[in-house]
C-alpha positions as CSV (number, residue, x, y, z in Angstrom):
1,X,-6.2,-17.9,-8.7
2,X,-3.3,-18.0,-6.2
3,X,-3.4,-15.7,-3.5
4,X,-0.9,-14.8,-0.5
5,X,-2.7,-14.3,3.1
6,X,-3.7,-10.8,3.7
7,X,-2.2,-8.9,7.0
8,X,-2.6,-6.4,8.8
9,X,0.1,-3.3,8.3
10,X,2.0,-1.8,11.4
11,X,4.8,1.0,11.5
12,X,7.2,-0.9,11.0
13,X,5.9,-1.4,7.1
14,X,5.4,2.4,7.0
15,X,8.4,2.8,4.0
16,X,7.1,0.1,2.0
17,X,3.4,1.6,2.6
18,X,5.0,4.9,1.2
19,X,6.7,3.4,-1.7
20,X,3.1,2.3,-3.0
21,X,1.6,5.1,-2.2
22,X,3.7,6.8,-4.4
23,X,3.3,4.9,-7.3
24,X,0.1,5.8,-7.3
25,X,-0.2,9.9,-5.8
26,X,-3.7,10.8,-7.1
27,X,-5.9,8.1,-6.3
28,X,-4.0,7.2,-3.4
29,X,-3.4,10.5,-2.1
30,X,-6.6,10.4,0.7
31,X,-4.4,7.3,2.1
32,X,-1.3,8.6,1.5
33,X,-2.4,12.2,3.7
34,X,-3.5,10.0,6.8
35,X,-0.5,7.8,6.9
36,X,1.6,11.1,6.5
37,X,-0.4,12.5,9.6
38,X,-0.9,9.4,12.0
39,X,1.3,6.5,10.5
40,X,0.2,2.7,10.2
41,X,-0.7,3.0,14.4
42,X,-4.5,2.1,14.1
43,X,-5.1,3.6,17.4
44,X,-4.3,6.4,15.5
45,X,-4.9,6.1,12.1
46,X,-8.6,5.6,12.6
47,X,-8.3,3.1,10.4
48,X,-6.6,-0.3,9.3
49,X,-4.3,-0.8,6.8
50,X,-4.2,-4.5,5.5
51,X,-1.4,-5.5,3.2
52,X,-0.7,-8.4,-0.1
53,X,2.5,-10.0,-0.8
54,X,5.4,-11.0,1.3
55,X,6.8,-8.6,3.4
56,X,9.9,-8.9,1.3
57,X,7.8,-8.2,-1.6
58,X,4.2,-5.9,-0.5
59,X,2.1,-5.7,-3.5
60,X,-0.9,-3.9,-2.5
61,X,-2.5,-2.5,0.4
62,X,-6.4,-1.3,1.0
63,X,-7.4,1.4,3.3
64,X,-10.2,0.5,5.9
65,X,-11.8,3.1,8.0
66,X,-14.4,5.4,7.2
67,X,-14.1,4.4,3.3
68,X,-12.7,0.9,2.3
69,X,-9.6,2.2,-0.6
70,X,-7.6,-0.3,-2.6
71,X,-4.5,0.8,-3.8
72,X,-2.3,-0.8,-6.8
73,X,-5.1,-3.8,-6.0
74,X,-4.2,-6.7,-8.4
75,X,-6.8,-9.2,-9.3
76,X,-4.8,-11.9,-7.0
77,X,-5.1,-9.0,-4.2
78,X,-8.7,-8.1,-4.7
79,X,-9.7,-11.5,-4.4
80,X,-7.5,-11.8,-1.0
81,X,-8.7,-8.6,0.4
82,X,-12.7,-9.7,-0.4
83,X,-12.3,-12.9,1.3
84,X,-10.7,-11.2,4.2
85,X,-13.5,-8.7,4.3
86,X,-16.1,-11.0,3.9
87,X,-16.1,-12.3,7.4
88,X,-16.1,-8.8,9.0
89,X,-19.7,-6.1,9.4
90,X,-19.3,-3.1,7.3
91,X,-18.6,-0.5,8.4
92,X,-17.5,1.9,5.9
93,X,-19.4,4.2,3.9
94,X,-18.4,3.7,0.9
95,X,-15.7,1.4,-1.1
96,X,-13.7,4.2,-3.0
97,X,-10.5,3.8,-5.9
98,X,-9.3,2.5,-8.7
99,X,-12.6,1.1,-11.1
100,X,-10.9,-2.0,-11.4
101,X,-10.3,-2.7,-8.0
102,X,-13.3,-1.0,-6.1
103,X,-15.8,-2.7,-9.3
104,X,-14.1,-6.2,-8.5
105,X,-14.1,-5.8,-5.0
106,X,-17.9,-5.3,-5.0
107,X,-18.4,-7.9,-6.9
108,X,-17.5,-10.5,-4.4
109,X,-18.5,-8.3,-1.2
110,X,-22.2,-7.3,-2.2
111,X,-23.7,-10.5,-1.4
112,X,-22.2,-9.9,2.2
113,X,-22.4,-5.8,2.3
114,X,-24.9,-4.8,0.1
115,X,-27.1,-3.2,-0.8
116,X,-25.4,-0.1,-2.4
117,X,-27.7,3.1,-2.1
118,X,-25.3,4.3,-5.0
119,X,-23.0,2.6,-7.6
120,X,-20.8,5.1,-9.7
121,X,-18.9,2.6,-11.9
122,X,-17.0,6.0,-14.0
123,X,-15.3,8.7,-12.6
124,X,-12.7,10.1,-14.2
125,X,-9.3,11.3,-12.4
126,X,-7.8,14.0,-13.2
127,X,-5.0,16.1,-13.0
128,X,-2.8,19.3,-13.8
129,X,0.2,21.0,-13.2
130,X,0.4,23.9,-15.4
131,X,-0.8,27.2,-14.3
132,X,-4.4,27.9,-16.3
133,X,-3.9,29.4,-19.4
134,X,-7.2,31.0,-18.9
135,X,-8.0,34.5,-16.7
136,X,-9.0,33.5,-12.9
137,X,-11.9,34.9,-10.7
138,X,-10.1,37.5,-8.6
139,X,-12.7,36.9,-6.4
140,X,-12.7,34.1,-5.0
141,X,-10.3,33.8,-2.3
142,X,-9.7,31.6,0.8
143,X,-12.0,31.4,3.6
144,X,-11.4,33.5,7.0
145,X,-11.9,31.6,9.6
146,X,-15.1,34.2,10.8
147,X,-16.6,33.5,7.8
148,X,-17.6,29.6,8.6
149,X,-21.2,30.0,8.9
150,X,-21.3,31.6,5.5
151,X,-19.6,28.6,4.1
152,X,-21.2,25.5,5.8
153,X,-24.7,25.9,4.2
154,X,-23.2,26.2,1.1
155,X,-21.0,22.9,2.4
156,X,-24.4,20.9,3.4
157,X,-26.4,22.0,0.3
158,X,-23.6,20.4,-1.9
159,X,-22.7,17.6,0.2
160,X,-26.5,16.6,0.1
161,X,-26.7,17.5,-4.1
162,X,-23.4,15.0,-4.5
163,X,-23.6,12.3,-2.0
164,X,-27.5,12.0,-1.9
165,X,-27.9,12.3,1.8
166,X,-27.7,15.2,4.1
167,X,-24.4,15.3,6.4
168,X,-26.9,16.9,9.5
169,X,-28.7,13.3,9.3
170,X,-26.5,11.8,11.7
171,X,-25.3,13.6,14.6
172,X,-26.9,17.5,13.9
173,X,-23.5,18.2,11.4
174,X,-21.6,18.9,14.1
175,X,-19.0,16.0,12.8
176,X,-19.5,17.7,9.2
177,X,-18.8,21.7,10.5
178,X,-15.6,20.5,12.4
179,X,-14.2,19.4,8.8
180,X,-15.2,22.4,7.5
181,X,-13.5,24.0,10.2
182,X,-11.0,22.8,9.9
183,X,-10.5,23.2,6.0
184,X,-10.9,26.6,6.9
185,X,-8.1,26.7,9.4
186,X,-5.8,24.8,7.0
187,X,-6.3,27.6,4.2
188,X,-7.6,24.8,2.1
189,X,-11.4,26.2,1.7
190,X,-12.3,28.9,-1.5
191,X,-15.1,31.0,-2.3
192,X,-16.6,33.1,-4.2
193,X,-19.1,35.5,-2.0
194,X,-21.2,38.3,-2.8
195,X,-23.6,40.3,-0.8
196,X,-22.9,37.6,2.1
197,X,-24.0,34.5,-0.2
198,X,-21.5,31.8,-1.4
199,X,-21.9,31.9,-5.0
200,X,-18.6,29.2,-5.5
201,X,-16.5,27.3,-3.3
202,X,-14.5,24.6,-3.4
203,X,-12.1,22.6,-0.8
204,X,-8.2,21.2,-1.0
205,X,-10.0,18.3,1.1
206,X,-6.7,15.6,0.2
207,X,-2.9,17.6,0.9
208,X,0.2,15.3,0.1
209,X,3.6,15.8,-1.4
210,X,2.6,15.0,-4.5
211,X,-0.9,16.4,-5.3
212,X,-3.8,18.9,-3.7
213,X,-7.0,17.1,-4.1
214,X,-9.9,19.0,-4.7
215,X,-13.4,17.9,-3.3
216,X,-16.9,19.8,-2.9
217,X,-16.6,22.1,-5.8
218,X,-20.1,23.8,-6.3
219,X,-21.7,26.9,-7.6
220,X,-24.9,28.0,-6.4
221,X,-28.2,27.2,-8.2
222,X,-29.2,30.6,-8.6
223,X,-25.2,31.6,-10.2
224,X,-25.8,28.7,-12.8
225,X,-25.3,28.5,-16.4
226,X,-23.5,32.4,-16.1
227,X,-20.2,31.2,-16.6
228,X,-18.4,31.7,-13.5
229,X,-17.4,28.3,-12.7
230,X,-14.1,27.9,-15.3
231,X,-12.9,31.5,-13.3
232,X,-13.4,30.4,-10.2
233,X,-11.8,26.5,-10.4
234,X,-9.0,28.4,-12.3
235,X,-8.5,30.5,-9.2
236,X,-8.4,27.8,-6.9
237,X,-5.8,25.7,-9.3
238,X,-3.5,29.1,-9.6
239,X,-3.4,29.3,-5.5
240,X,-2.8,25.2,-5.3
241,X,-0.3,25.1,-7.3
242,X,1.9,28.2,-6.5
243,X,1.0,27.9,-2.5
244,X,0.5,24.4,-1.9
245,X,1.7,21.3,-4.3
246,X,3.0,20.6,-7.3
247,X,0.1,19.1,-8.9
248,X,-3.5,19.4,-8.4
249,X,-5.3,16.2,-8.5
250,X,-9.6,15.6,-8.6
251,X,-12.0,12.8,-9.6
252,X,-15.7,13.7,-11.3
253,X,-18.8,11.8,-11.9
254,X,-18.4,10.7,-15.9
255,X,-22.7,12.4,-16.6
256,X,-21.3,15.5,-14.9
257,X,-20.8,17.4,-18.6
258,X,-20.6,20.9,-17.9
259,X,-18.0,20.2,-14.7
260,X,-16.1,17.8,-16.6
261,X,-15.5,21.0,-19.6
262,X,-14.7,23.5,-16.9
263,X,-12.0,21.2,-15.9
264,X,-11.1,20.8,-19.5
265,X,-10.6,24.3,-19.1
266,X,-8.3,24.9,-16.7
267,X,-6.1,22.4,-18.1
268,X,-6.8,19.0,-16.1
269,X,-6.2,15.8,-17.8
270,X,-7.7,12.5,-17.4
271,X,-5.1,10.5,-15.4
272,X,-7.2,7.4,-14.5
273,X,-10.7,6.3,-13.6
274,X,-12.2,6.1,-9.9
275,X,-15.3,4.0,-9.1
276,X,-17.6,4.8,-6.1
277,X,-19.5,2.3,-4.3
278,X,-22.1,4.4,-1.4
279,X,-24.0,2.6,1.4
């Protein structure tokens, strides 16, 4: 297989950057919202941006920072950006995109990288743009900026439930409640609450142009199995798509049945498949 050297991206590649980003707006959309925010700059980025193909001709790129992302990878590029990689430490925490790509990568970085503490080979991606044809929760809402320490245990109890490991383990969460924060700040955080408790949230964690990703929908284990989760998620696409973007975009683990039908629900349709790769 023929390959082209990989390079690193700077701003002066931003436009051709953005015109592959947009080829691909839902499972490039966490790239797309950083190099929207802070450019190619890695100094402020927090991240590296590493390009295939000529610069006449850019092919494919792959995010690295805190996740490694290939976007539009072909097999020519995923064999390019391995070899790159190969010589460097990890240090992401996960390798996250396109099955193809993140599947193929792994298979010539685990030697190097590996273990995985998690491989999730099938995820589907999904997405809408229709308002929900079903009735909302008129409950849930956005959350006020007072009402953070409601929301992050409800945050750390599903990070912990999804990703396997609790996001206090490293530094006391304090990393974990400024994202939260933040979210909340941003208008970008719903919940459900009564009598004080957060029975439902869920989080616009991506924003582009093109899509509002959702991430860390969960329902508390007590509020399970009463069907209030199609309600709720409805609510939150309703408010997305009239207030933020013109799509809503989100990615689920393939076992997760009951989610996957509440999405079904409010109208999402599969628009790809995502692999994860967790360290």
């Amino acid at each position: 297989m023929l390959t082209v050297p990989v390079r690193q991206l700077g701003e002066s590649e931003r436009r051709a950057v953005e015109r592959l980003l947009d080829l691909d707006p839902f499972a490039g959309a966490q790239v797309a919202e950083r190099v929207a925010a802070r450019g190619l700059a890695w100094w402020r980025a927090e991240g590296r941006i590493l390009g295939y193909g000529t610069r006449r001709n850019l092919e494919s790129i792959c995010w690295l920072g805190g996740n490694l992302t290939p976007i539009l990878a072909t097999d020519s590029a995923v064999a390019a950006f391995a070899e790159q990689l190969s010589g460097e430490e990890r240090l992401c925490s996960s390798i996250v995109g396109r099955a193809d790509a993140v599947l193929g990568l792994w298979d010539r970085l685990a030697d190097q990288w590996g273990p995985a503490r998690d491989v999730r080979p099938n995820q589907p991606l999904l997405a809408v743009d229709t308002l929900p044809a079903i009735p909302v929760d008129p409950e849930v809402r956005r959350v006020r900026p007072d009402e953070v320490h409601l929301l992050f245990p409800a945050a750390v109890a599903m990070y912990a439930e999804e990703v396997g490991v609790s996001p206090l383990a490293e530094d006391g969460g304090r990393a974990y409640r400024r994202r939260v924060e933040d979210l909340v700040r941003a208008g970008r955080a719903y919940a459900r609450m009564v009598d004080g408790e957060v029975v439902f949230k869920a989080e616009l964690a991506v924003v582009t142009r093109r899509t509002a990703q959702v991430q860390g929908v969960w329902v508390a284990p007590t509020w399970r199995g009463r069907g209030i989760a199609s309600a709720a998620m409805a609510a939150v696409v309703r408010d997305a798509l009239l207030r933020v973007a013109p799509t809503v975009s989100l990615y689920v683990n393939d076992f997760n049945r009951p989610a996957r039908r509440v999405y079904e629900r409010c109208g999402f349709h599969r628009v790809g498949t995502l692999a994860t790769i967790l360290f």
